[in-house]
mmCIF file as gemmi writes it, N, C-alpha and C atoms, coordinates in Angstrom:
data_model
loop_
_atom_site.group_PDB
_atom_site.id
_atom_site.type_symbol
_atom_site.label_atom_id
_atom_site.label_alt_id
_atom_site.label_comp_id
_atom_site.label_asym_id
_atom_site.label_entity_id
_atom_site.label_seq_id
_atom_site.pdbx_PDB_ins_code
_atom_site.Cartn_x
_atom_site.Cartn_y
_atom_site.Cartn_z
_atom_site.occupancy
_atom_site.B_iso_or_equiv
_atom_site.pdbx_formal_charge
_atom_site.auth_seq_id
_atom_site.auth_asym_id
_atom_site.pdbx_PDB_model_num
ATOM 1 N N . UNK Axp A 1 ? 2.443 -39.975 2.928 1 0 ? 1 A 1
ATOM 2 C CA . UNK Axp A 1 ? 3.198 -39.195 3.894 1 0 ? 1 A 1
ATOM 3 C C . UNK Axp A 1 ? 3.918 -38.048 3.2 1 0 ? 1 A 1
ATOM 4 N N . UNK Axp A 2 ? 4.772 -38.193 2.278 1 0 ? 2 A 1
ATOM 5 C CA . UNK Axp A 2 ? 4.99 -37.133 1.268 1 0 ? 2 A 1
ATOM 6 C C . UNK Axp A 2 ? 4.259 -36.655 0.871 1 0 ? 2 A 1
ATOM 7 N N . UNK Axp A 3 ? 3.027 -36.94 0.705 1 0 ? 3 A 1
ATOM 8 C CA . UNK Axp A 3 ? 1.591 -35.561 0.256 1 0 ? 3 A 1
ATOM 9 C C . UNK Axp A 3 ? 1.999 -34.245 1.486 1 0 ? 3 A 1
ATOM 10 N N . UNK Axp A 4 ? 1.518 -34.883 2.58 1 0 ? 4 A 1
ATOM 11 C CA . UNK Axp A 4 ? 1.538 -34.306 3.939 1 0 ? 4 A 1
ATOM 12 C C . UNK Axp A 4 ? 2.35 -33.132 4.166 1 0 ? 4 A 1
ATOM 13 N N . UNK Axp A 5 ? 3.518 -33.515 3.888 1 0 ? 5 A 1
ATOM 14 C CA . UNK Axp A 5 ? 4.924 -33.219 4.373 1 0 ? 5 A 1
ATOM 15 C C . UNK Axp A 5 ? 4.975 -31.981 3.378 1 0 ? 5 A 1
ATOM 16 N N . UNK Axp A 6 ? 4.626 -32.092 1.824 1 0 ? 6 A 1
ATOM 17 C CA . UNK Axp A 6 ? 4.459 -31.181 0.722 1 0 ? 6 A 1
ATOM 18 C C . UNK Axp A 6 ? 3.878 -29.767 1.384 1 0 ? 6 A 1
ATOM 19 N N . UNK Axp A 7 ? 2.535 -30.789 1.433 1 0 ? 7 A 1
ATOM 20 C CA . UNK Axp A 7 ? 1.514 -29.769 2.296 1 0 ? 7 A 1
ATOM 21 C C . UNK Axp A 7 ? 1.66 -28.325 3.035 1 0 ? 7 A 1
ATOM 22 N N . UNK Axp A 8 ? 2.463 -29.461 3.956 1 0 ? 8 A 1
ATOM 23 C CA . UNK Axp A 8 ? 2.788 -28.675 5.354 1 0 ? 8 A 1
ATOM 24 C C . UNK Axp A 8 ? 3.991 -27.796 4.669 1 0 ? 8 A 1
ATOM 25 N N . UNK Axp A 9 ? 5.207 -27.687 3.813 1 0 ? 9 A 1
ATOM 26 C CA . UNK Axp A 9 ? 6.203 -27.079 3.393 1 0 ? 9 A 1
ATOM 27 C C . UNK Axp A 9 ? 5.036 -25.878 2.172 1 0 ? 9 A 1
ATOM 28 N N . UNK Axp A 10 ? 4.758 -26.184 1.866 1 0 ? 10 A 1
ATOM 29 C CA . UNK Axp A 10 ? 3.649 -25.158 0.89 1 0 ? 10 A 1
ATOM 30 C C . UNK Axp A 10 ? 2.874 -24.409 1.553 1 0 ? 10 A 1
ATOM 31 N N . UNK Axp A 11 ? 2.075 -24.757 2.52 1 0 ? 11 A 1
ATOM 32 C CA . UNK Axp A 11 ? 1.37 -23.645 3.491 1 0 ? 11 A 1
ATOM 33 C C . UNK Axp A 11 ? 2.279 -22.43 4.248 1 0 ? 11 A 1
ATOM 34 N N . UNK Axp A 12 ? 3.749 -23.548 4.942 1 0 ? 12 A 1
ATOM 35 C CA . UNK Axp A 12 ? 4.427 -22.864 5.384 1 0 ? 12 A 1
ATOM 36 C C . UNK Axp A 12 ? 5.116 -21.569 4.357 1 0 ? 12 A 1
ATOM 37 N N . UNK Axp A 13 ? 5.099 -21.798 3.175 1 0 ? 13 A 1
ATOM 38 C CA . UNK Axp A 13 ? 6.123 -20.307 1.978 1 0 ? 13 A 1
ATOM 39 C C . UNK Axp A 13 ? 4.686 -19.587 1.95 1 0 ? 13 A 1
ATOM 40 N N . UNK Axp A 14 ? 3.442 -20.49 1.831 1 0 ? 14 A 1
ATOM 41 C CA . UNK Axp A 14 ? 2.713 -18.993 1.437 1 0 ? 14 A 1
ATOM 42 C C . UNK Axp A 14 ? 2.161 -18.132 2.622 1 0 ? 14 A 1
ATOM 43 N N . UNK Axp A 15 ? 2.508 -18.366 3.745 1 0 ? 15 A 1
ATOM 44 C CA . UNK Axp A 15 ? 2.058 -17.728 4.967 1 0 ? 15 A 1
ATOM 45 C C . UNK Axp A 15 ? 3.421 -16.934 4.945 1 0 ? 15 A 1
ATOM 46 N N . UNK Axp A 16 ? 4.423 -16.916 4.686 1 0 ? 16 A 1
ATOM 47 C CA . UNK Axp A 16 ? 5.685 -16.244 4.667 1 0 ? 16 A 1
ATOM 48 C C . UNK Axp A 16 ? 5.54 -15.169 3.717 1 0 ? 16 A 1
ATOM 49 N N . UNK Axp A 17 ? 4.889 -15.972 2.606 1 0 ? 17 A 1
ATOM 50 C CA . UNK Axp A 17 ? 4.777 -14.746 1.661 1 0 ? 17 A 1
ATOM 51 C C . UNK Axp A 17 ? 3.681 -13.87 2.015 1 0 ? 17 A 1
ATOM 52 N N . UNK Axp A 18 ? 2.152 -14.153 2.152 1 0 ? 18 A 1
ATOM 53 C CA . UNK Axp A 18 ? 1.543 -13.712 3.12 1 0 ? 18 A 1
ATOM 54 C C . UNK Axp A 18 ? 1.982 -12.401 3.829 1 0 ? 18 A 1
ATOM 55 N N . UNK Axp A 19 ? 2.463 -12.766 4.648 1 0 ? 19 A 1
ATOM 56 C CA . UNK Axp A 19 ? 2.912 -11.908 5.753 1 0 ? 19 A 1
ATOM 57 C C . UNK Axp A 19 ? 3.977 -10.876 5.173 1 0 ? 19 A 1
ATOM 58 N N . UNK Axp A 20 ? 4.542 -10.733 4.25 1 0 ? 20 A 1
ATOM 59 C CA . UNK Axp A 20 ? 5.366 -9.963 3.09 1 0 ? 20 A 1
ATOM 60 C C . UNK Axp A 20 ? 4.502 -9.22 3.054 1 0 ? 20 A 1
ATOM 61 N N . UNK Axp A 21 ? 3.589 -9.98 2.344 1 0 ? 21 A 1
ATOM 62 C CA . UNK Axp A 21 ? 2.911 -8.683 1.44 1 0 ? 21 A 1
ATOM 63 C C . UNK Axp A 21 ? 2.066 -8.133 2.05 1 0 ? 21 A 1
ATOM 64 N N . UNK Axp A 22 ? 1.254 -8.312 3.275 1 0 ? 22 A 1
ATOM 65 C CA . UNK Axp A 22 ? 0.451 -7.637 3.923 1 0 ? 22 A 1
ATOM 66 C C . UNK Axp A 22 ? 1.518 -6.421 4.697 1 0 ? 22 A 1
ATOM 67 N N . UNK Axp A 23 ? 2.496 -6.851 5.317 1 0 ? 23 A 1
ATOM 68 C CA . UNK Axp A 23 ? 2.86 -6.447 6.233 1 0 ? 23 A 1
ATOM 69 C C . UNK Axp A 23 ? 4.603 -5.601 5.797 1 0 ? 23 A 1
ATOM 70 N N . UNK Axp A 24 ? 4.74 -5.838 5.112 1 0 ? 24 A 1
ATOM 71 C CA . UNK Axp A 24 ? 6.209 -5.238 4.413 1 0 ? 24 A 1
ATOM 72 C C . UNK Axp A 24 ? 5.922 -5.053 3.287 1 0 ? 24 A 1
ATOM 73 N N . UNK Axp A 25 ? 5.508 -5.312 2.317 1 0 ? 25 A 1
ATOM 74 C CA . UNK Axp A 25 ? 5.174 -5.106 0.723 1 0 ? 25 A 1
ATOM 75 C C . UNK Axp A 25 ? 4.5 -3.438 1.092 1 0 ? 25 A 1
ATOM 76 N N . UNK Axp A 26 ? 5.231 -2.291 0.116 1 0 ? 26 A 1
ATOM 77 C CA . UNK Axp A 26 ? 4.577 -1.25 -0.244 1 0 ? 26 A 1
ATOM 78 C C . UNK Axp A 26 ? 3.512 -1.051 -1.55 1 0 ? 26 A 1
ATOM 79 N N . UNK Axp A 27 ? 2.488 -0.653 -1.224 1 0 ? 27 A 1
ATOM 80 C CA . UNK Axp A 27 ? 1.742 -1.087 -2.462 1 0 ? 27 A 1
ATOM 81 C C . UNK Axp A 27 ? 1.375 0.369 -3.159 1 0 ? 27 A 1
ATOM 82 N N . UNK Axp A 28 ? 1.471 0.799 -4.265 1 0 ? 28 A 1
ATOM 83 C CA . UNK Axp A 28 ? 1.14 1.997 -4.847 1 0 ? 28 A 1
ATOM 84 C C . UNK Axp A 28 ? -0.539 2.384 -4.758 1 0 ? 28 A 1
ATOM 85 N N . UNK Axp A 29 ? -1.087 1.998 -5.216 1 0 ? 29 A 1
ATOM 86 C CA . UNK Axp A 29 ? -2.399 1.806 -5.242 1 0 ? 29 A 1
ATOM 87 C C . UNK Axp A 29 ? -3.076 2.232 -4.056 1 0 ? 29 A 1
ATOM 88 N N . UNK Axp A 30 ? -2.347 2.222 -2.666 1 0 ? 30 A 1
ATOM 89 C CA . UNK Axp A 30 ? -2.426 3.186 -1.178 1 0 ? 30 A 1
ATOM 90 C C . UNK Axp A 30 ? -1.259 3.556 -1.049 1 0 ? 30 A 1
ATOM 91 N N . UNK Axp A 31 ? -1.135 4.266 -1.65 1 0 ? 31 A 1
ATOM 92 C CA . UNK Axp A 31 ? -0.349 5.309 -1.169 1 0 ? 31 A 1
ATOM 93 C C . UNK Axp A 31 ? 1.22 5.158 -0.555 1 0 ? 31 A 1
ATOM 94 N N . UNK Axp A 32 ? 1.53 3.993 -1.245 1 0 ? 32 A 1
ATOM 95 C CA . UNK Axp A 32 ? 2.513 3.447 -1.282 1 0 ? 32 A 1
ATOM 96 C C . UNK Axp A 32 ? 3.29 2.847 1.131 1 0 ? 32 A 1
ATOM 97 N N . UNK Axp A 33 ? 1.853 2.577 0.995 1 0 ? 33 A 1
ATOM 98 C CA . UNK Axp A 33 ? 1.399 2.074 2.575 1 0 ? 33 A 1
ATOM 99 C C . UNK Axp A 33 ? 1.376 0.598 2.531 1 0 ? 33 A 1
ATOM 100 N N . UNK Axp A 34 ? 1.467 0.007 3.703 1 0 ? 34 A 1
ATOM 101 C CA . UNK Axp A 34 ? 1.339 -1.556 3.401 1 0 ? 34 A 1
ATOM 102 C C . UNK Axp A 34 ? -0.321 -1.696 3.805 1 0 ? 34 A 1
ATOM 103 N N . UNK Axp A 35 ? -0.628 -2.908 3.739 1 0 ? 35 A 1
ATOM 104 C CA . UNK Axp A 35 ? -2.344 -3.31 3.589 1 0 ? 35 A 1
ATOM 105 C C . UNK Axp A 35 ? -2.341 -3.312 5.19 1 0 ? 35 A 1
ATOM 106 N N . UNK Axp A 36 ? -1.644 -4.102 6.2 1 0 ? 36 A 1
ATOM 107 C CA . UNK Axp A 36 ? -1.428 -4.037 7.558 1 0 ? 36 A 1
ATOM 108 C C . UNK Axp A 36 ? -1.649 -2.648 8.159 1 0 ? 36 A 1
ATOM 109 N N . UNK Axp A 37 ? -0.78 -1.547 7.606 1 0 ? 37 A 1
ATOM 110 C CA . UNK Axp A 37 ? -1.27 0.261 8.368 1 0 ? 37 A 1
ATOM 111 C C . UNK Axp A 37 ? -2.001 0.356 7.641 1 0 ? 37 A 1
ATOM 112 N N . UNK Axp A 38 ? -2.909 0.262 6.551 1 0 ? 38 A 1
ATOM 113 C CA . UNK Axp A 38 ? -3.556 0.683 6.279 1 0 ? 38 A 1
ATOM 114 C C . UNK Axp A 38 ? -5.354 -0.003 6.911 1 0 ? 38 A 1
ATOM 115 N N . UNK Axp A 39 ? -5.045 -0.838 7.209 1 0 ? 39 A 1
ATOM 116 C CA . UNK Axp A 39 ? -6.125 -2.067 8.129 1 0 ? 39 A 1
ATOM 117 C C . UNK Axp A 39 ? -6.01 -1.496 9.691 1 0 ? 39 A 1
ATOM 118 N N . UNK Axp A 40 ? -5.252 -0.9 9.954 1 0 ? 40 A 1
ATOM 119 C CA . UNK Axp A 40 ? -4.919 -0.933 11.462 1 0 ? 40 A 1
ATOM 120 C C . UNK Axp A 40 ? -4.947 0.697 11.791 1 0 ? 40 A 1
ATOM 121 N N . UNK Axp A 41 ? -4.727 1.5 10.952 1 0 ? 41 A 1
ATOM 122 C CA . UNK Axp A 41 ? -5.567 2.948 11.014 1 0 ? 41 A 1
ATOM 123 C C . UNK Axp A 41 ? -3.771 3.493 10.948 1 0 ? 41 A 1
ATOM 124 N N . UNK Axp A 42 ? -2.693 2.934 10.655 1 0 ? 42 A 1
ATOM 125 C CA . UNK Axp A 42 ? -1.344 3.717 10.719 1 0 ? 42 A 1
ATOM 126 C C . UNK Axp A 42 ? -0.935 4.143 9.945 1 0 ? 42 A 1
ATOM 127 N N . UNK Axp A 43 ? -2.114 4.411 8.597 1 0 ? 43 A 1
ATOM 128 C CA . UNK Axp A 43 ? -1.395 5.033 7.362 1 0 ? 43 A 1
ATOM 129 C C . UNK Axp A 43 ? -1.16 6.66 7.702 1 0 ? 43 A 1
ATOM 130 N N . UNK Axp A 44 ? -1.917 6.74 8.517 1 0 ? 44 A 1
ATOM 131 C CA . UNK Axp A 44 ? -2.06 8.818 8.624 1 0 ? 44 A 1
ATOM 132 C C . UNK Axp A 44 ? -0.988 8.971 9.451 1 0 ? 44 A 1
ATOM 133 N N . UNK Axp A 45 ? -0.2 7.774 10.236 1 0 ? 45 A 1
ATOM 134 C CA . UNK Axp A 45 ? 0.555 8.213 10.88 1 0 ? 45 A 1
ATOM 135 C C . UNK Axp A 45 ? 1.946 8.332 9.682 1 0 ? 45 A 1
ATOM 136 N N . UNK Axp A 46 ? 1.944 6.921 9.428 1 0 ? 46 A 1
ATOM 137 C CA . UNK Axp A 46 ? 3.092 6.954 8.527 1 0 ? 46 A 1
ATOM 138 C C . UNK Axp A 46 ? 2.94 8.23 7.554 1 0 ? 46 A 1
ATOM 139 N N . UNK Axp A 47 ? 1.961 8.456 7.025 1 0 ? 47 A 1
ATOM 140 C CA . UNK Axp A 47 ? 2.017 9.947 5.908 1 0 ? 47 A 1
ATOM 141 C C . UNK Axp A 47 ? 2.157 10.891 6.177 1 0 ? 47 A 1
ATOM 142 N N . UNK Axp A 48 ? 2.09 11.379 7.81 1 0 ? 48 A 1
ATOM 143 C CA . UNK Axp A 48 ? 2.499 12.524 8.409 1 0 ? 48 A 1
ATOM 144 C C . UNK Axp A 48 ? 4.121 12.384 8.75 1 0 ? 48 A 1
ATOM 145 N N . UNK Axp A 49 ? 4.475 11.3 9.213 1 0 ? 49 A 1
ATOM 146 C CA . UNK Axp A 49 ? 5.979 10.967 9.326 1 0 ? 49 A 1
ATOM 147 C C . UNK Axp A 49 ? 6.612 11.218 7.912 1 0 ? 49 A 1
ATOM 148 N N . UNK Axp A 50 ? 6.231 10.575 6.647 1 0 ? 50 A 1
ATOM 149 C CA . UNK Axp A 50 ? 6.939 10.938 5.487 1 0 ? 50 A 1
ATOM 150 C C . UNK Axp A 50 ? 7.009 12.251 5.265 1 0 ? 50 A 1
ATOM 151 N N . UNK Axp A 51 ? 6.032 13.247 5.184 1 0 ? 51 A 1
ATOM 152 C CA . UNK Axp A 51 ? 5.91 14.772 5.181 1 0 ? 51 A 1
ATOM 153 C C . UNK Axp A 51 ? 6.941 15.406 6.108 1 0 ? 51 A 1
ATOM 154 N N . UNK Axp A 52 ? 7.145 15.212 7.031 1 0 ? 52 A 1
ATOM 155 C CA . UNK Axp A 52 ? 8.497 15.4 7.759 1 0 ? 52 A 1
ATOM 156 C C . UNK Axp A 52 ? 9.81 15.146 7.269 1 0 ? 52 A 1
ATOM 157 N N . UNK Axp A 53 ? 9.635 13.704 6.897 1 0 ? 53 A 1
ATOM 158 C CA . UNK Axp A 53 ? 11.095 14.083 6.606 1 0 ? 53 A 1
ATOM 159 C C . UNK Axp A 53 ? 11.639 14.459 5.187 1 0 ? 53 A 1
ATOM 160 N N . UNK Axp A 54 ? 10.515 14.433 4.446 1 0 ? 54 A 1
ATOM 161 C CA . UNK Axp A 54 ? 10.693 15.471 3.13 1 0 ? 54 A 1
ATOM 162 C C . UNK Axp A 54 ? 10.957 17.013 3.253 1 0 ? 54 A 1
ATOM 163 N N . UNK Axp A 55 ? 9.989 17.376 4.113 1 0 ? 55 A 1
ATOM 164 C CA . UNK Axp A 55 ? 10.148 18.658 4.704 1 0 ? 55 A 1
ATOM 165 C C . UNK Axp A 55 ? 11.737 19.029 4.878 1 0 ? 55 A 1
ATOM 166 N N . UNK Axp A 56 ? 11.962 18.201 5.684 1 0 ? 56 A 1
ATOM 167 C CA . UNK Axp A 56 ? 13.698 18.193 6.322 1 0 ? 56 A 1
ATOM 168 C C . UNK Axp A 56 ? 14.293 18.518 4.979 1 0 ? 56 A 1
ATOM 169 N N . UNK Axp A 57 ? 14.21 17.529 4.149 1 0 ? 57 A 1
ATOM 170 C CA . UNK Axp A 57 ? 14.986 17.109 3.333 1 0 ? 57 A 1
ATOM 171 C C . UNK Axp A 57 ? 14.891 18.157 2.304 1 0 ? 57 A 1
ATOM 172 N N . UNK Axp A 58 ? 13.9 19.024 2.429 1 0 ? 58 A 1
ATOM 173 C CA . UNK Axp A 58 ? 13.982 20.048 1.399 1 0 ? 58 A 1
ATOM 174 C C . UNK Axp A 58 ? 14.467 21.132 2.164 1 0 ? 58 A 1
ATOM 175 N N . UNK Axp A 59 ? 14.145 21.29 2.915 1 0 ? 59 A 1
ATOM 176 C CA . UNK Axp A 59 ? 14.99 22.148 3.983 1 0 ? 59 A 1
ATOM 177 C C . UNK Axp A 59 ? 16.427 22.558 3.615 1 0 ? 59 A 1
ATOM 178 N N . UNK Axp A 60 ? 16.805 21.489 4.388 1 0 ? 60 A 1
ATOM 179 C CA . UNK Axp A 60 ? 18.28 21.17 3.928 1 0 ? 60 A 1
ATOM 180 C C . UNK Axp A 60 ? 19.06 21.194 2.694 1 0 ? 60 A 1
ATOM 181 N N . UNK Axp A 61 ? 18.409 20.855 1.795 1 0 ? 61 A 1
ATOM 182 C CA . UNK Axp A 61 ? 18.827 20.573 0.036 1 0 ? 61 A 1
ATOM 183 C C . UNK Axp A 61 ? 17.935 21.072 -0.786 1 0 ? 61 A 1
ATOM 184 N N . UNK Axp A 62 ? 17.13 22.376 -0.654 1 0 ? 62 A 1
ATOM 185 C CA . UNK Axp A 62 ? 16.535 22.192 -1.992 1 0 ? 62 A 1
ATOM 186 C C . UNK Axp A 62 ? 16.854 22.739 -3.421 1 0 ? 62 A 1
ATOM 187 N N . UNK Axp A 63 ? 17.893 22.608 -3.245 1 0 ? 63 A 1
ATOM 188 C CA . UNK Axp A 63 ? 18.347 22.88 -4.569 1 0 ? 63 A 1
ATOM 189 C C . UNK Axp A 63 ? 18.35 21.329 -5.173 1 0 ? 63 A 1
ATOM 190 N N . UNK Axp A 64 ? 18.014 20.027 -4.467 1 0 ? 64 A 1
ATOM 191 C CA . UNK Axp A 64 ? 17.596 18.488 -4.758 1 0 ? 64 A 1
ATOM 192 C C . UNK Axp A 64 ? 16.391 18.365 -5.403 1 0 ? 64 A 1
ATOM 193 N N . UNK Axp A 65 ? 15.885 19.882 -5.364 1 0 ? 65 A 1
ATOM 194 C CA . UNK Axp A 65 ? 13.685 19.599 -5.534 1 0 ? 65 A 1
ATOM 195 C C . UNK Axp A 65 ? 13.635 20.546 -6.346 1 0 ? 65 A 1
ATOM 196 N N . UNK Axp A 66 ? 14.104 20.799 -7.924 1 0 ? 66 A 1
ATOM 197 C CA . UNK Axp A 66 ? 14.129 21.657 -8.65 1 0 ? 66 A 1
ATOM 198 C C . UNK Axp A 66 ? 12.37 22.055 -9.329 1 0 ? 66 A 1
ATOM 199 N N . UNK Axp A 67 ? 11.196 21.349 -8.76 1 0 ? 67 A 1
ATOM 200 C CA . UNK Axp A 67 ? 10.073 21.724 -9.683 1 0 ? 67 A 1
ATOM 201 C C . UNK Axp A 67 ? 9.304 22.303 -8.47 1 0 ? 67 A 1
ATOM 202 N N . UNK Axp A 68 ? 9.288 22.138 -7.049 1 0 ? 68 A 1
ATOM 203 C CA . UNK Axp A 68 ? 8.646 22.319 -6.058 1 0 ? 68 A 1
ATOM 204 C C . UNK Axp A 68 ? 8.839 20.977 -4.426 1 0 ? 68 A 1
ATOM 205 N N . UNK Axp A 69 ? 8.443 21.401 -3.715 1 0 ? 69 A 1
ATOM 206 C CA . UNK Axp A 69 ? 8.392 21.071 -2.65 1 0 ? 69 A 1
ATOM 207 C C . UNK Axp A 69 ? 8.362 19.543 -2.694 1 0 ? 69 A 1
ATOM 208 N N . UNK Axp A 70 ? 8.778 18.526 -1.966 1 0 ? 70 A 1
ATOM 209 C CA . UNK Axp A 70 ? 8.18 17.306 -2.134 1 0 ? 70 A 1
ATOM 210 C C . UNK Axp A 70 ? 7.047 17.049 -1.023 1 0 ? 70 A 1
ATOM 211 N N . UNK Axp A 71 ? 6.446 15.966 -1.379 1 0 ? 71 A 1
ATOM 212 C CA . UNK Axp A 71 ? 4.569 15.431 -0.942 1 0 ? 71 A 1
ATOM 213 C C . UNK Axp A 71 ? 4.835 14.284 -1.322 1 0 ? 71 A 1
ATOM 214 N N . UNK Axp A 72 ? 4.532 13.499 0.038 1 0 ? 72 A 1
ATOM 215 C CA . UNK Axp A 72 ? 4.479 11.803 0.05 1 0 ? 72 A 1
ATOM 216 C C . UNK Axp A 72 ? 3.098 11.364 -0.873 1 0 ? 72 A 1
ATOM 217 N N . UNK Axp A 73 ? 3.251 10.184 -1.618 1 0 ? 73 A 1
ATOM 218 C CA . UNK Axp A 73 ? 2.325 9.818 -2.284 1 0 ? 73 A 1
ATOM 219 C C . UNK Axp A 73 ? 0.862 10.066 -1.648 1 0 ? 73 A 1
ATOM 220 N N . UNK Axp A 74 ? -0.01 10.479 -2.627 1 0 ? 74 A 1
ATOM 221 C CA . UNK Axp A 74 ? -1.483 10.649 -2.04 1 0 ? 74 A 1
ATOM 222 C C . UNK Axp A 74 ? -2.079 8.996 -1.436 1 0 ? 74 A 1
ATOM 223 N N . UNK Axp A 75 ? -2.995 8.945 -0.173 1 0 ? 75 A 1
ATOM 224 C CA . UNK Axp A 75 ? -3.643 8.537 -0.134 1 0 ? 75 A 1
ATOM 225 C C . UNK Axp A 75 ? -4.905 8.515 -0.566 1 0 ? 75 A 1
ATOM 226 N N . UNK Axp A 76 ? -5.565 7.256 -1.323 1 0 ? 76 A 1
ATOM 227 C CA . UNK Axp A 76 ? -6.903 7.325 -1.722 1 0 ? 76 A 1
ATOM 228 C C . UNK Axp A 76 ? -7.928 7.594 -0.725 1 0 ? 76 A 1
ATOM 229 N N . UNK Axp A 77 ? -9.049 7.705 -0.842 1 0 ? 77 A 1
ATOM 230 C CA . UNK Axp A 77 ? -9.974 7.814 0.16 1 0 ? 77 A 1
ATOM 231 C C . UNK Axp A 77 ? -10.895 6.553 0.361 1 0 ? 77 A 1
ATOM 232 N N . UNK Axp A 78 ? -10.777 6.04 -0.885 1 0 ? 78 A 1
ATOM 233 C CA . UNK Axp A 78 ? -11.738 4.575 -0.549 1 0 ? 78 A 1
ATOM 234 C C . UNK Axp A 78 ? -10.533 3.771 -1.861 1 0 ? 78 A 1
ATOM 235 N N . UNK Axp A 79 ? -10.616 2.695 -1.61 1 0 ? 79 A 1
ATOM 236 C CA . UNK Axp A 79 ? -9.98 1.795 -2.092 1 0 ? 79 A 1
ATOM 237 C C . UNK Axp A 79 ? -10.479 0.187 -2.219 1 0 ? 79 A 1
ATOM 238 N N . UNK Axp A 80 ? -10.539 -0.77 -3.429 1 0 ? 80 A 1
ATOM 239 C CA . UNK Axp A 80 ? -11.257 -1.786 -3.992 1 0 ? 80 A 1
ATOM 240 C C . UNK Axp A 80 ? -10.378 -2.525 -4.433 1 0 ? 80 A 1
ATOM 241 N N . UNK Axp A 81 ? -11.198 -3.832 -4.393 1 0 ? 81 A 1
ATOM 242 C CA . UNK Axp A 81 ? -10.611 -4.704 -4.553 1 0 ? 81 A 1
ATOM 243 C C . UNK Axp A 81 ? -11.303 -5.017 -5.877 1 0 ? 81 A 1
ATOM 244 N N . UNK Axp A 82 ? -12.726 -5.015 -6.071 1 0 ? 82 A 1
ATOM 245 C CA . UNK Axp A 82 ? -13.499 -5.046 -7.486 1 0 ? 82 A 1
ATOM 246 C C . UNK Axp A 82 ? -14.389 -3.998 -7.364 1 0 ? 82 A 1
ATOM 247 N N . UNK Axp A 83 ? -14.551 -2.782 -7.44 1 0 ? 83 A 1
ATOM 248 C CA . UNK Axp A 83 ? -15.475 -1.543 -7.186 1 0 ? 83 A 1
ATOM 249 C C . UNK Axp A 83 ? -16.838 -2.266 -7.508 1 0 ? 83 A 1
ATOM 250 N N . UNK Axp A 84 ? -17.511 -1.431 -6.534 1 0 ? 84 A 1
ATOM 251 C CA . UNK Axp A 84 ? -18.992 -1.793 -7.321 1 0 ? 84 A 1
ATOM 252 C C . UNK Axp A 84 ? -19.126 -0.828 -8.12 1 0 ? 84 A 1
ATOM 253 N N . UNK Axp A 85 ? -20.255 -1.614 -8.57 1 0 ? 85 A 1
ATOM 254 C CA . UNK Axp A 85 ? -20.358 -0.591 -10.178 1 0 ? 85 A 1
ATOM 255 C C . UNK Axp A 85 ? -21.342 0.842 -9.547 1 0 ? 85 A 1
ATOM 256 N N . UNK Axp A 86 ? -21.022 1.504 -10.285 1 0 ? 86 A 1
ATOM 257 C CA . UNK Axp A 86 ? -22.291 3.029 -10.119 1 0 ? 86 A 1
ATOM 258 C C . UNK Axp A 86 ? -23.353 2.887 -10.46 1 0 ? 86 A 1
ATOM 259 N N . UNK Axp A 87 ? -24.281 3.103 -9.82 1 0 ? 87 A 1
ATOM 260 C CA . UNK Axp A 87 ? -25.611 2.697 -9.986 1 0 ? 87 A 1
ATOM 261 C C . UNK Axp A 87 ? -25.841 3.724 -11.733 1 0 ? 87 A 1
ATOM 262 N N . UNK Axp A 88 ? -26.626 3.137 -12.094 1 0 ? 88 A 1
ATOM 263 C CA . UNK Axp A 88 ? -26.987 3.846 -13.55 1 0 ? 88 A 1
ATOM 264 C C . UNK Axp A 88 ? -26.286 3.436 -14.61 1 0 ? 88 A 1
ATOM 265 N N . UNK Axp A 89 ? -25.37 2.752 -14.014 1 0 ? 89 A 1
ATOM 266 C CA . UNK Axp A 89 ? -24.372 1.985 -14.895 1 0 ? 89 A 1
ATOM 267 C C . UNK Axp A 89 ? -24.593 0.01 -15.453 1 0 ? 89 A 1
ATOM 268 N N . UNK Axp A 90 ? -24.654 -0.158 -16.315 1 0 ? 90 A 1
ATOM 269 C CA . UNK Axp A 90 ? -25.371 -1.407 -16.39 1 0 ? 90 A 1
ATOM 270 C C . UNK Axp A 90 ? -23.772 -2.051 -17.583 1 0 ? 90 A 1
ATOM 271 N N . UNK Axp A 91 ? -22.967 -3.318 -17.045 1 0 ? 91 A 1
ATOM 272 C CA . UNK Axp A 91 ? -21.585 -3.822 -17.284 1 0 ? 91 A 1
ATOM 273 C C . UNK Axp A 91 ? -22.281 -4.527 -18.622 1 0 ? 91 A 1
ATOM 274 N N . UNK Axp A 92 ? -23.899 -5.07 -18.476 1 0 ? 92 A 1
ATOM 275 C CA . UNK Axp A 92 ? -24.467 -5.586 -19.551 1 0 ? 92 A 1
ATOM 276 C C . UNK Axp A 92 ? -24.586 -4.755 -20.686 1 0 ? 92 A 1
ATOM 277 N N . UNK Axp A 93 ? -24.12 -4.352 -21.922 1 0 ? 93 A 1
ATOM 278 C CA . UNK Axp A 93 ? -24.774 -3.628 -22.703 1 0 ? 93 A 1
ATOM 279 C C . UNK Axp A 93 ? -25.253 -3.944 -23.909 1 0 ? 93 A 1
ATOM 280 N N . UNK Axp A 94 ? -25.952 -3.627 -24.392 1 0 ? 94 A 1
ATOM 281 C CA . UNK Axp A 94 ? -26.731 -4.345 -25.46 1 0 ? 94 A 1
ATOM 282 C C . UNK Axp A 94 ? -25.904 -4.6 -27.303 1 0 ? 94 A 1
């Protein structure tokens, strides 16, 4: 019964954590977007929203942005979890 009970308390933190990191965790690697907007097509929204309020913000202060303008982190265009390899490319080498 204490196996069980373990169980059930262990599934329950990693679905918590889970849900962190998909869904609140910013991840650099996209563009500092969570995996959730970025699965659900809301990264272009959120990256047009950040551009705004940088905009503002340089607006207002730029004597705050002494090298140039600020620009929300780039989004990648394709993104991996293990890339495939490029064809012509062989990981075997002699």
């Amino acid at each position: 019964m204490a196996r069980s009970v373990h169980g059930t308390t262990l599934k329950a933190g990693c679905t918590e954590f889970y849900d962190w990191y998909n869904a609140e965790h910013r991840h650099s690697g996209i563009g500092m977007h969570t995996p959730f907007n970025v699965h659900h097509g809301r990264a272009s929204a959120v990256q047009h929203a950040r551009a705004r309020v940088l905009t503002t913000a340089y607006t207002e202060h730029p004597e705050r942005f002494v090298r140039q303008h600020p620009q929300p982190p780039t989004f990648p265009t394709t993104t991996w979890i293990n890339e495939p390899e490029k064809e012509g490319k062989n990981s075997m080498t002699a």
